[in-house]
C-alpha positions in Angstrom: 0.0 0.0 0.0 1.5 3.3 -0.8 2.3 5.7 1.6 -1.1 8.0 2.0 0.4 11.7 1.2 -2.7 14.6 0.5 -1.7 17.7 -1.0 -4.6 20.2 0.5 -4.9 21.6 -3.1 -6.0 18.3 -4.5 -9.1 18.1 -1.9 -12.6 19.9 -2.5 -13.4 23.3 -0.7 -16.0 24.0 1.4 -17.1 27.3 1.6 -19.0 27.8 5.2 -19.5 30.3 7.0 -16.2 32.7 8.1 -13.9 29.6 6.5 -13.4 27.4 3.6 -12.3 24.5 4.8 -10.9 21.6 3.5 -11.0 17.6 4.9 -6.9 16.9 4.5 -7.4 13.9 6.4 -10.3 11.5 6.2 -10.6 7.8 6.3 -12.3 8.5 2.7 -9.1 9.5 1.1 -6.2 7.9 3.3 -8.1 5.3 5.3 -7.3 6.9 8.8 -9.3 5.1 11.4 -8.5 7.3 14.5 -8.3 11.1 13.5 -9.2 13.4 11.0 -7.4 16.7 10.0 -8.7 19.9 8.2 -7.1 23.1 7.2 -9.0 26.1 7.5 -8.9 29.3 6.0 -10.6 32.3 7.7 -10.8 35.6 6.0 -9.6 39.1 7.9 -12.3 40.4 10.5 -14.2 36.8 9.6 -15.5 34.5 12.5 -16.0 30.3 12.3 -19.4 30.5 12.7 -21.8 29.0 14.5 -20.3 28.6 17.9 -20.2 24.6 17.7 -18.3 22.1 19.8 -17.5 18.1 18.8 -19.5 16.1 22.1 -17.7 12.7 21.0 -13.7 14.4 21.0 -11.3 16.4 21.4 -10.0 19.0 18.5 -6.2 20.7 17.8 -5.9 23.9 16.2 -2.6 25.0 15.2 -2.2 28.6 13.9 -0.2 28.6 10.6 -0.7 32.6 10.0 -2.5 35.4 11.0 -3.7 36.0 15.1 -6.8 36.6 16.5 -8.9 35.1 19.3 -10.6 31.5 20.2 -13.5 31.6 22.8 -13.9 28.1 24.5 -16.5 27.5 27.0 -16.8 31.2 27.5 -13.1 32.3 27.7 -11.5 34.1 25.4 -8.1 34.6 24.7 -5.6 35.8 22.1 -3.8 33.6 19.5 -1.1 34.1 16.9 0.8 32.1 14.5 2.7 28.9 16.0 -0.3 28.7 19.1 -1.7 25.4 19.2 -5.0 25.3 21.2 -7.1 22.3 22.4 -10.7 22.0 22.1 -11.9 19.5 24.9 -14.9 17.4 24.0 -18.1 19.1 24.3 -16.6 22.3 25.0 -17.9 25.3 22.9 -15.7 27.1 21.1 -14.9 29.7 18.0 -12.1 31.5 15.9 -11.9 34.8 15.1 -9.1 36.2 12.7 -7.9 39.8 13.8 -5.3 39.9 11.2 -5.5 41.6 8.2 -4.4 38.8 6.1 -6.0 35.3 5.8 -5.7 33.3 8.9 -4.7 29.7 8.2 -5.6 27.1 10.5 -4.6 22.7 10.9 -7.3 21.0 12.9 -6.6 18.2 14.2 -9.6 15.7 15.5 -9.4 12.5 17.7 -12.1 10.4 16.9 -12.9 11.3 13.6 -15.0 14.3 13.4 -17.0 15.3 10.0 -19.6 18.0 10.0 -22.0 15.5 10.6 -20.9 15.5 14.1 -20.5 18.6 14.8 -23.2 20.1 17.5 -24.0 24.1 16.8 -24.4 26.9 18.4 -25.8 30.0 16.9 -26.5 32.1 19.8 -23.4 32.0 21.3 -21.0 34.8 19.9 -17.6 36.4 21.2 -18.0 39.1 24.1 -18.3 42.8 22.9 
């Protein structure tokens, strides 16, 4: 079996709301059982919207350019490139780029996450 190598460009966009986003890693294209991983790519000023949290696992975000802010379970705090930042399961949590250039974003998910699993939150928004 050959050695399962993605190159992001080759995988289909999704354009959703503040991000396109892109499924790097997916037991569909490499066979991975135990994770998935997704770049994102948020706009300047743009939020990941809805608020949303994964209830069966635990996410990685590693920032690969740009800053701005993550709110989990009602904190907020400032990130930048080279942050990492967990996501425990089930807790709520968003991305905000500050930056005036494109924020790019690896996510990393133990179990596999899809959109399907994703649980939403649409009336939970960053502090003014």
């Amino acid at each position: 079996m050959p050695i399962p190598i993605v190159d992001e460009a080759t995988v289909e966009e999704l354009d959703l709301p503040g991000r396109k986003l892109r499924w790097v890693i997916s037991q569909e294209n490499t066979g991975a059982q135990y994770c998935t991983m997704a770049v994102i790519h948020v706009g300047p000023g743009q939020r990941v919207r809805p608020a949303h949290s994964h209830p069966n696992g635990e996410e990685v975000i590693y920032i690969l350019s740009g800053h701005g802010r993550v709110l989990v379970d009602g904190e907020v705090e400032l990130v930048r490139t080279g942050c990492a930042v967990l996501f425990p399961k089930g807790k709520i949590h968003m991305l905000e780029n500050l930056s005036d250039i494109e924020m790019k974003v690896a996510c990393f998910f133990s179990p596999p996450a899809s959109l399907a699993n994703y649980q939403f939150f649409e009336d939970i928004d960053f502090p003014i």
